[in-house]
Structures are given as structure tokens and as C-alpha cells.
Backbone as a printed PyTorch tensor [residue, N CA C, xyz], in Angstrom:
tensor([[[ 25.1750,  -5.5700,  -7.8910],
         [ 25.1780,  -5.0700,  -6.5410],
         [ 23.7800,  -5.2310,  -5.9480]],

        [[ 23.8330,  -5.3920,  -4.6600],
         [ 22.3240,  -5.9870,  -3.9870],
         [ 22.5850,  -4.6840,  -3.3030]],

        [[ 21.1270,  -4.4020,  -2.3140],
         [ 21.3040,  -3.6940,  -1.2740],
         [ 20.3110,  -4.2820,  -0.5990]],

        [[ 20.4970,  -4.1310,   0.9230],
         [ 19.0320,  -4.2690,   1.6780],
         [ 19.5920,  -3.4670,   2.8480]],

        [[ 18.6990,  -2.4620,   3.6710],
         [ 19.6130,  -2.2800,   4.9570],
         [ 18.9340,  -2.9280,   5.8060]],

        [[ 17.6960,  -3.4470,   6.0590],
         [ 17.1720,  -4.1940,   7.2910],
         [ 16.7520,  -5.5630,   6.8930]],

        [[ 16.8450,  -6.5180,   7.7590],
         [ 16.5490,  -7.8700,   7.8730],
         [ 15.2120,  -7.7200,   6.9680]],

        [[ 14.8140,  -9.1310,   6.2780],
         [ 13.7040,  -9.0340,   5.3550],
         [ 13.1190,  -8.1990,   4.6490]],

        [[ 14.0600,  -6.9410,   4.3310],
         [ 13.7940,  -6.3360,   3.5940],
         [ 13.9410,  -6.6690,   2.1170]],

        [[ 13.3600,  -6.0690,   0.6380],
         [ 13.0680,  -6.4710,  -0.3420],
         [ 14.7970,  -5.8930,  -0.9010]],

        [[ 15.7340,  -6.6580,  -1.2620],
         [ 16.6390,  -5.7340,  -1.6880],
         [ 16.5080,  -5.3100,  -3.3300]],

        [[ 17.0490,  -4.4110,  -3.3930],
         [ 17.3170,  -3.3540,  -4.7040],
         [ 18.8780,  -4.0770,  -5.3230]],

        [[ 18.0320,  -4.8890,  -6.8860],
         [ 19.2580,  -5.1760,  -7.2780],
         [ 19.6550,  -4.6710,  -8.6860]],

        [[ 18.8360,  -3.5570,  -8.9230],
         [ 19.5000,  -2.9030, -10.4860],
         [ 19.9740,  -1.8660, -10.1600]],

        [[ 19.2650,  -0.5810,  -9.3900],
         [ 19.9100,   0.7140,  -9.7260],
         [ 19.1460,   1.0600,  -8.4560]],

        [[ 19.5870,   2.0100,  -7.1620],
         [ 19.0410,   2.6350,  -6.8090],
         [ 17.6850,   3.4430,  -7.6910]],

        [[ 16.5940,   3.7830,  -6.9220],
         [ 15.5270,   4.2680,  -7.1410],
         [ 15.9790,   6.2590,  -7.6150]],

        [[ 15.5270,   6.4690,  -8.6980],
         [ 16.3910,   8.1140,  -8.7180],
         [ 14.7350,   9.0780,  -8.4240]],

        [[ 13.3140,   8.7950,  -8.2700],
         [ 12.3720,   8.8640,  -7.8810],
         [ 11.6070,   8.6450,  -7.0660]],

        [[ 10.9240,   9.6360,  -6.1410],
         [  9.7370,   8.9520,  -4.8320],
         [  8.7420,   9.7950,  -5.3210]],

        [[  7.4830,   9.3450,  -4.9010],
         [  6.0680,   9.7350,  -4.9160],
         [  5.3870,   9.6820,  -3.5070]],

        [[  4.4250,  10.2460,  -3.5750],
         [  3.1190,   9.6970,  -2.0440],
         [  2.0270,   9.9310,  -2.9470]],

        [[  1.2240,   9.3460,  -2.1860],
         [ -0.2520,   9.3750,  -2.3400],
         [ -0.8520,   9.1180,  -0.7010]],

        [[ -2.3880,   9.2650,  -1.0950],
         [ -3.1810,   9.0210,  -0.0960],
         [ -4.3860,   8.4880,  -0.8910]],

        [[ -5.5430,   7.4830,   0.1430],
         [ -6.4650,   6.9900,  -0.6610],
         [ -7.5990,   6.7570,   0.3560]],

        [[ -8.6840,   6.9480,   0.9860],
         [ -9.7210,   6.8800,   1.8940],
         [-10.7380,   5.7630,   1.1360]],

        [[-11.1130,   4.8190,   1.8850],
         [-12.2590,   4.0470,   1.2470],
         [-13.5760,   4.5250,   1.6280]],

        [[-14.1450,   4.7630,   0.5070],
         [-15.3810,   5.5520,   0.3500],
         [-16.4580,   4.3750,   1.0290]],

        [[-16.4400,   3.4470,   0.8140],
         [-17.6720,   2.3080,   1.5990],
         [-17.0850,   1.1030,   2.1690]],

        [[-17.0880,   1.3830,   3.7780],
         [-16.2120,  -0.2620,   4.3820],
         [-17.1520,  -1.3210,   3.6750]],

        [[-15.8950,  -2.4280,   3.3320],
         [-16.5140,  -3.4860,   2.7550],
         [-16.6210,  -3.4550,   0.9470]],

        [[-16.0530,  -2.1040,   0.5460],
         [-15.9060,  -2.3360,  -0.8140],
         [-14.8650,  -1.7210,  -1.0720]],

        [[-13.9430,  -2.4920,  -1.8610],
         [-12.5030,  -2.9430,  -2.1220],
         [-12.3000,  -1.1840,  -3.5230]],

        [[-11.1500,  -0.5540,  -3.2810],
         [-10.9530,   0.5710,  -4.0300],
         [ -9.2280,   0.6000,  -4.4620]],

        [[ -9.1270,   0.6600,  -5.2710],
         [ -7.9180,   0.8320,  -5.8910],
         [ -7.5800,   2.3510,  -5.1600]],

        [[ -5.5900,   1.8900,  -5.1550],
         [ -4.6890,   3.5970,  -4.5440],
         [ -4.8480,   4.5340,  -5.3700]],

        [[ -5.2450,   4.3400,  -6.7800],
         [ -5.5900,   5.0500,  -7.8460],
         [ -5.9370,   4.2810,  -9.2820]],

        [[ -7.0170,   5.0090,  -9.9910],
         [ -7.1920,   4.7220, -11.3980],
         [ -5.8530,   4.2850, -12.1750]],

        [[ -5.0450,   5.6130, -12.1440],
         [ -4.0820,   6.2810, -13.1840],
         [ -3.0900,   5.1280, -13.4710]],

        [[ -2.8020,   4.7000, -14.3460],
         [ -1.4150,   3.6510, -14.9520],
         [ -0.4830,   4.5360, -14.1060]],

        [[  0.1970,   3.6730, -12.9350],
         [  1.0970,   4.3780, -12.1680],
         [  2.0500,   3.9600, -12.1860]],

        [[  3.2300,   3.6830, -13.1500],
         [  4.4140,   2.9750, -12.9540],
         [  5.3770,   2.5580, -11.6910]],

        [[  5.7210,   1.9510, -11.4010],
         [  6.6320,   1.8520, -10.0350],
         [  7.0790,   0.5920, -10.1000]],

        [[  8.8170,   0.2720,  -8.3950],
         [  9.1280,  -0.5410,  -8.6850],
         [  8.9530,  -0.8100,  -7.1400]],

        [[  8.9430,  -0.1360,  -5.9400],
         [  8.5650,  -0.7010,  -4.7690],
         [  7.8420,   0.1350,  -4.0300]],

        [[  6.8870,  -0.1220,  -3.0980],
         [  5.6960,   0.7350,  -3.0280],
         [  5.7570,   0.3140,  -0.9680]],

        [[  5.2060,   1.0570,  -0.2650],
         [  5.1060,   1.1190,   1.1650],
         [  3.9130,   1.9790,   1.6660]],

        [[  2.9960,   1.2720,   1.9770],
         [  1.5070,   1.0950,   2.4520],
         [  2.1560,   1.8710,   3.7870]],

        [[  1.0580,   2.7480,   4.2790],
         [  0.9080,   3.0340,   5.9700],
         [ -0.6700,   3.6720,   5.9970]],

        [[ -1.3380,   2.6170,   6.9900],
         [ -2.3520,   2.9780,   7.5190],
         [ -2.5290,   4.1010,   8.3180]],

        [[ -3.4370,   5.1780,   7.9920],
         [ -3.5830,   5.9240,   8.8800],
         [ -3.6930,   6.0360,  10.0670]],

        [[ -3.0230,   6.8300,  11.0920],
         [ -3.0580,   6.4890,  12.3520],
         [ -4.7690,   6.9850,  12.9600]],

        [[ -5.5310,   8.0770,  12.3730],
         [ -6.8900,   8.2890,  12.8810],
         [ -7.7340,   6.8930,  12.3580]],

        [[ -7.3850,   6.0480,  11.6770],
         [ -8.4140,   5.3490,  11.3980],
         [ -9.1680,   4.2080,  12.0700]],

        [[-10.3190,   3.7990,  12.4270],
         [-11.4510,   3.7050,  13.4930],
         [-11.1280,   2.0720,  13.2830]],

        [[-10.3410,   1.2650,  12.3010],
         [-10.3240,  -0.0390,  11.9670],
         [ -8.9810,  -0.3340,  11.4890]],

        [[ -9.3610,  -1.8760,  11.2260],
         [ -7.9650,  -2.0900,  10.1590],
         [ -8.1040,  -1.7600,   8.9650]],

        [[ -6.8840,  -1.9320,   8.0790],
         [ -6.7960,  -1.7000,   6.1800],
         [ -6.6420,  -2.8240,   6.0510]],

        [[ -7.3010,  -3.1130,   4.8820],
         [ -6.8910,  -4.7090,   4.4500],
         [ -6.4750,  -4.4650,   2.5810]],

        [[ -5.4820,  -4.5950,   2.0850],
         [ -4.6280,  -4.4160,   1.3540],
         [ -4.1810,  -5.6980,   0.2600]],

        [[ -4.5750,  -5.6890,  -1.1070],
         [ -4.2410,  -6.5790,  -1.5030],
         [ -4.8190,  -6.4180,  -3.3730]],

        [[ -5.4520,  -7.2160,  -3.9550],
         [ -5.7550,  -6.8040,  -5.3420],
         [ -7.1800,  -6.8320,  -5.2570]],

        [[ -7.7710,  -6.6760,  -6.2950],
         [ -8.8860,  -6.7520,  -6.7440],
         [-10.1190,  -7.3450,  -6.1400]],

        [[-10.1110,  -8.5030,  -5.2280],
         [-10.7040,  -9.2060,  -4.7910],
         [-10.8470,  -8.8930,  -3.1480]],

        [[ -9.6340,  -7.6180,  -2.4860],
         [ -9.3710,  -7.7220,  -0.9600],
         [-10.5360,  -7.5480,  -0.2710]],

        [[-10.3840,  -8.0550,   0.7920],
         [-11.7640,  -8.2550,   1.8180],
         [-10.8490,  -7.8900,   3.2040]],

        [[-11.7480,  -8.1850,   4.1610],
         [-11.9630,  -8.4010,   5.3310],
         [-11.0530, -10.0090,   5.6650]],

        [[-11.5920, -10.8050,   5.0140],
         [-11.2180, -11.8520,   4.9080],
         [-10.0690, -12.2160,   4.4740]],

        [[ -9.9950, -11.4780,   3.2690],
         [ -8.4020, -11.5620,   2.6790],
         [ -7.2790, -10.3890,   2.1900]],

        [[ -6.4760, -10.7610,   2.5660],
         [ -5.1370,  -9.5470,   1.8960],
         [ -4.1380,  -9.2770,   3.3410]],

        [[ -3.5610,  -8.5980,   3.3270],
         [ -2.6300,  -7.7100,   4.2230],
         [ -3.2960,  -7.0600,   5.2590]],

        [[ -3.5910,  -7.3310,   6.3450],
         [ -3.5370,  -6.7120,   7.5860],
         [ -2.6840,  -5.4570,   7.8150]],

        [[ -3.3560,  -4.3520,   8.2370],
         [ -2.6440,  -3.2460,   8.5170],
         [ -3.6200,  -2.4440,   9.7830]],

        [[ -2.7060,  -2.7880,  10.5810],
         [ -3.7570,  -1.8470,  12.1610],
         [ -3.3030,  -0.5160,  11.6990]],

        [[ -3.8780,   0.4030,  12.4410],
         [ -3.8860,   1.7760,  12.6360],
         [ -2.5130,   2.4810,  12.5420]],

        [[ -1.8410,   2.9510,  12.0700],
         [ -0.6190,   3.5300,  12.3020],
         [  0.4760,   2.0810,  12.0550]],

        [[ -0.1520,   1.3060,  11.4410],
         [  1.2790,   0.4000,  11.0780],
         [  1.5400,   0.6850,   9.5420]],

        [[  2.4850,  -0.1910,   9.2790],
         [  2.9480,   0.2450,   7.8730],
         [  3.6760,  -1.3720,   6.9600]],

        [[  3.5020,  -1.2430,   5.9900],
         [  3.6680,  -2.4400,   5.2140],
         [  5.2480,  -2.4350,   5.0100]],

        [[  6.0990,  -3.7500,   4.7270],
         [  7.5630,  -3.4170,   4.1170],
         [  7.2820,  -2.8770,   2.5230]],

        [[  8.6480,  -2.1630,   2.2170],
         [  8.6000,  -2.3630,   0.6870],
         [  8.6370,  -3.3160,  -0.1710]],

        [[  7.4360,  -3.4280,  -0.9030],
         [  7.3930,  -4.8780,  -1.7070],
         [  7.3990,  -3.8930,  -3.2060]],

        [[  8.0640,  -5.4400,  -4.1870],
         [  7.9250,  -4.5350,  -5.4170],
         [  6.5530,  -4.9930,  -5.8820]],

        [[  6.4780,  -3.9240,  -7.0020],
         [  5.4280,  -4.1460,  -7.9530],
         [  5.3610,  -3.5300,  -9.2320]],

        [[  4.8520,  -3.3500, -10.3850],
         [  5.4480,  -2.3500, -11.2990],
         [  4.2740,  -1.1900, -11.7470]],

        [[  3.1180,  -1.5360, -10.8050],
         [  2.2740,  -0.4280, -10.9760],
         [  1.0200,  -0.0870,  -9.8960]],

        [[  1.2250,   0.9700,  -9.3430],
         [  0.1250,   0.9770,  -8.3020],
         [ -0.9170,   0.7800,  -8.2970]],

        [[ -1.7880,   1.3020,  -9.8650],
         [ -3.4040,   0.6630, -10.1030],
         [ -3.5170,  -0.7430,  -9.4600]],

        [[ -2.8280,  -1.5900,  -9.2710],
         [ -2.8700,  -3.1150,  -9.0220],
         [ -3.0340,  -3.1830,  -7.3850]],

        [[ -3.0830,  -2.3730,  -6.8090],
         [ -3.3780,  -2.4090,  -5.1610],
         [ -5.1120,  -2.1980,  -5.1490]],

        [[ -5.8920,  -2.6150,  -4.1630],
         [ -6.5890,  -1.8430,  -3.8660],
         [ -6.5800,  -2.4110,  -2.1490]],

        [[ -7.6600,  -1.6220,  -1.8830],
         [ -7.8480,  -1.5880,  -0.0230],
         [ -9.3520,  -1.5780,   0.4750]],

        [[ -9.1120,  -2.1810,   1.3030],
         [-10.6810,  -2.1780,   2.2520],
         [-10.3090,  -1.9690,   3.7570]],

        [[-11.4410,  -1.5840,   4.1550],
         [-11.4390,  -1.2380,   5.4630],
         [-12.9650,  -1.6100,   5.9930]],

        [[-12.2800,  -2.0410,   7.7930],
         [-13.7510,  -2.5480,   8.2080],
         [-14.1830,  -1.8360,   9.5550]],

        [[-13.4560,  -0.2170,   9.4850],
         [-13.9560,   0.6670,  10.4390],
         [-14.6690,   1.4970,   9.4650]],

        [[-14.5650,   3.2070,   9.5590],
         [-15.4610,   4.1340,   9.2470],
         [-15.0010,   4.3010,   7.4620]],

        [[-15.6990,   4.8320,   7.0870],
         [-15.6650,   5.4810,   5.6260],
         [-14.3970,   6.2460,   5.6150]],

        [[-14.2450,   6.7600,   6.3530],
         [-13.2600,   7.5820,   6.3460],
         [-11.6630,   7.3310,   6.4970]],

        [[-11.3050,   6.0820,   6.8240],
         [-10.2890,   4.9470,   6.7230],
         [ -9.6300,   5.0590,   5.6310]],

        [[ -8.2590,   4.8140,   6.1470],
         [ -7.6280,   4.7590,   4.6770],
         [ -6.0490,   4.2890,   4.8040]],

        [[ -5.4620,   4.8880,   3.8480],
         [ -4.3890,   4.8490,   3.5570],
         [ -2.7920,   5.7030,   3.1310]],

        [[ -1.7540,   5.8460,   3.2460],
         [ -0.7070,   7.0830,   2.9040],
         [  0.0760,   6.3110,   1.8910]],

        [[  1.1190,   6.3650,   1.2000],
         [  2.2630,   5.2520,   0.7730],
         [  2.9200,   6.1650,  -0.2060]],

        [[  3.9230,   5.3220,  -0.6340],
         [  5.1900,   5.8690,  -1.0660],
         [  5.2580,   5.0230,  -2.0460]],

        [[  5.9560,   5.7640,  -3.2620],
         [  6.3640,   4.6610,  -4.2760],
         [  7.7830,   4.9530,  -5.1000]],

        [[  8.6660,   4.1850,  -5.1210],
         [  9.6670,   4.3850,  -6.4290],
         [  9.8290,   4.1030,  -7.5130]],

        [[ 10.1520,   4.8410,  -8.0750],
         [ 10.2820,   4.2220,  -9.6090],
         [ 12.2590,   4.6900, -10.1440]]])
């Protein structure tokens, strides 16, 4: 069984999700790239939303994200659900204030 309910969305093809989480994550220095968390975070699809107070964009992606590279996220937008199988593997930058960041959701 597949599911998707909106156009380009990532569909779910083993089992509905029987778990949700949130987090939040602020980048402590624009211009240097910070993981959503340390912690081995298991998961299977995850949904980024930029804070709506924040003074810039999020830029979203692994280890390497910049300015230059990763996922674009303006102020109050929000990423689709993409899978992944662990949140440590995100991190984020931002090229407004320190105080910039991030909200998201994850299933497992």
C-alpha cells in the first residue's frame, strides 16, 4: 500500500508512522553550519520550518551547508517531508542574526 495525500509528496510505503517528535535548533554563529541535534536520532521522514521571527534565510542540508549550498528556506516557509533515517545528519546555517533558526517534526 502507498500513500501520498498531496502532489509531490514523499509517499509512505511500509506502515503508517505510529510516532511524531519536534524539536527546535537556533544557529549559534551565521555562517557556521550546526547539526538539529548531537543525539543518534532515529527517524523515517522529517519536515524543516523556518522560523517565522527570523532576520534571514535557513539553509539546510549536511555537513558541509552554506550560504551557497543546501535547501533554501525563507522565513516562515517549510520544507516537504523527505525521508531520512536519522536527524544527526541535518545540519543548518543561517545568513541573518544568531538567533535564526529552525522548528521540525519527525517520524519514526
Amino acid at each position: 500500500m502507498t500513500i501520498a495525500k498531496r502532489r509531490n509528496e514523499t509517499p509512505i510505503t511500509e506502515y503508517p508512522p505510529d510516532e511524531i517528535h519536534d524539536g527546535s535548533q537556533d544557529v549559534v554563529t551565521a555562517g557556521t553550519a550546526i547539526q538539529l541535534t548531537t543525539t543518534d536520532t532515529s527517524c523515517r521522514l522529517i519536515n524543516i520550518f523556518a522560523k517565522a521571527g527570523n532576520t534571514g534565510n535557513v539553509f539546510v542540508g549536511g555537513s558541509t551547508v552554506s550560504s551557497a549550498r543546501g535547501m533554501v528556506l525563507e522565513p516562515a516557509r517549510s520544507s516537504d517531508w523527505f525521508p531520512i533515517d536519522n536527524v544527526n545528519k541535518i545540519y543548518i546555517d543561517c545568513e541573518g542574526g544568531n538567533t535564526d533558526g529552525v522548528q521540525y517534526c519527525w517520524v519514526v
